[in-house]
C-alpha positions in Angstrom: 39.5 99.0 82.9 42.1 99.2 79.9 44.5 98.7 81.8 45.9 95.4 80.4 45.3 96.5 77.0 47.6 99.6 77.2 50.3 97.8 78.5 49.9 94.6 76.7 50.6 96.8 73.3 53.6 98.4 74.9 54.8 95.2 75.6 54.5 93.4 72.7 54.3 96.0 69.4 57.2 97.8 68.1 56.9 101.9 69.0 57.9 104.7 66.9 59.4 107.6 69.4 58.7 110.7 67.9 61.9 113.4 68.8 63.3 116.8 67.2 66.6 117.5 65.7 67.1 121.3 65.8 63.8 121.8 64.0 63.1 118.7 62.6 61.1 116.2 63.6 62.2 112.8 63.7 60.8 109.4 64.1 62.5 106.5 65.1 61.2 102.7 65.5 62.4 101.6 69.0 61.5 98.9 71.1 60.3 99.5 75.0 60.9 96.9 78.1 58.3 97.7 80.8 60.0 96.6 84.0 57.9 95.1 87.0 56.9 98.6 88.5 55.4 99.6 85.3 58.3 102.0 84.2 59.0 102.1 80.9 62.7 101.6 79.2 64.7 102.2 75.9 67.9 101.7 74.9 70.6 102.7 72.0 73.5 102.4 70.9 76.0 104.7 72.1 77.3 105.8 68.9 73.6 106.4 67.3 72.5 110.1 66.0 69.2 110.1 68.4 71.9 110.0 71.4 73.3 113.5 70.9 69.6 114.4 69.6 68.4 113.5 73.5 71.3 114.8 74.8 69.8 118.5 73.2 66.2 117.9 73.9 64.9 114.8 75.6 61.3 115.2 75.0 59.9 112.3 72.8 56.2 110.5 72.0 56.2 107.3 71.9 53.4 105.7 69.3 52.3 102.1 69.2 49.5 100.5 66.8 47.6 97.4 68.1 46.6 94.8 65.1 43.1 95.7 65.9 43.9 99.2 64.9 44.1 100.5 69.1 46.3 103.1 69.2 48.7 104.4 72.3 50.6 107.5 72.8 53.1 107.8 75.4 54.2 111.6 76.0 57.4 112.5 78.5 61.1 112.8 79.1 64.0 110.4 78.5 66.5 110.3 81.5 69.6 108.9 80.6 70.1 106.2 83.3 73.4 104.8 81.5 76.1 104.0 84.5 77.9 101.3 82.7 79.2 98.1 85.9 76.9 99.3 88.2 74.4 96.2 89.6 71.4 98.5 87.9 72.9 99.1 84.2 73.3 95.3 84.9 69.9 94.2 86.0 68.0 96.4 83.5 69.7 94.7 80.7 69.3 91.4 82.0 65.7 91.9 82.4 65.3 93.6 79.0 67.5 90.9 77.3 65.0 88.1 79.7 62.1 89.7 78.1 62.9 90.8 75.0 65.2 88.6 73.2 65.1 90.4 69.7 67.5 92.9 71.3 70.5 90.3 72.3 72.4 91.6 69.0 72.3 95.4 70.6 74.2 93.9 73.8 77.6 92.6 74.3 79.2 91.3 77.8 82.1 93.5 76.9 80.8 96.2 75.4 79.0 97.9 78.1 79.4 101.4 77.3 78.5 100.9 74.0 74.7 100.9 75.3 73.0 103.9 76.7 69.7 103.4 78.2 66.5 105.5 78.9 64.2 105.9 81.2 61.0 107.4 79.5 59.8 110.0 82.4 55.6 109.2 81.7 53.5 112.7 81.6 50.9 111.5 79.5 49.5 108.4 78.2 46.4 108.2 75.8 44.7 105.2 74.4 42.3 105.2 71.6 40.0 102.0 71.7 39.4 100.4 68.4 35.7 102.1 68.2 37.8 105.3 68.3 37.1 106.7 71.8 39.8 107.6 73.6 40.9 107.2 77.0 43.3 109.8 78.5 44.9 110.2 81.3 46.8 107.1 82.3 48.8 106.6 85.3 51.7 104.0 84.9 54.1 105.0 87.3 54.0 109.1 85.9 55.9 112.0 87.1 54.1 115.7 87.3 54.6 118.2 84.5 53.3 121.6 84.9 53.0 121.9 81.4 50.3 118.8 81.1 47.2 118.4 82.4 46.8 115.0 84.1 45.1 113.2 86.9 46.9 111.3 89.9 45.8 108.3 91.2 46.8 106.1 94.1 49.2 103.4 92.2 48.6 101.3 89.0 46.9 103.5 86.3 44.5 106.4 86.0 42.0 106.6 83.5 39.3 108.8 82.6 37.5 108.9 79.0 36.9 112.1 77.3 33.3 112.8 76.2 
């Protein structure tokens, strides 16, 4: 239903990842590579603050603005899935350099672990349509949280609207 929508704006607009320093909140603008199954990627450089800020507490929100004022929220966990010269530290930044090229100045053939990359663990997805109403519950691939109220489905996405 909105499905291509959701992750057409993940895809293509820049997202702000919401985290928390101590007791701070911070926001951060970070761009997202969606791999083929659907799972959802970051990336940083090693030496960056929001490193050591994850390390502490990986929760983040992930907010993206469509030009047609659509809005997405992405709520979960970052996993740190840096293993610098293994073949999958290696494919994932071939395919986010392959598909998105604005990043080639973060990566460097011989600066492997310089780079640490995320995987954003998915609990919650909402998308609110440009006439405001808002779809919740969206399955990309999403792992359970007891703390968040969410509805499985049988591959692709999930969505229910809220009346």
């Amino acid at each position: 239903m909105y499905e291509d929508q959701v992750l057409g704006m993940i895809k293509k607009e820049p997202a702000f990842m919401a985290s928390v320093d101590g007791q701070r909140p911070r926001i951060r603008p970070m761009k997202v590579f969606v791999d083929e199954t659907g799972h959802l990627w970051l990336f940083s450089r090693f030496d960056s603050k929001k490193v050591s800020d994850l390390s502490v507490n990986p929760r983040v929100e992930l907010g993206f603005m469509g030009e047609d004022s659509s809005v997405v929220t992405v709520f979960g966990q970052v996993k740190d899935a840096t293993k610098p010269g293994t073949p999958q530290f290696r494919l994932v930044r071939d395919m986010m350099l392959n598909h998105v090229p604005e990043m080639k100045h973060y990566f460097s053939e011989n600066e492997e672990d310089s780079i640490v990359l995320y995987q954003v663990i998915v609990h919650e997805i909402n998308y609110m349509r440009p006439d405001r109403t808002v779809v919740s519950n969206i399955n990309l691939p999403m792992t359970y949280n007891p703390e968040v109220e969410v509805t499985f489905c049988k591959g692709g996405f999930c969505l229910t609207e809220d009346k």
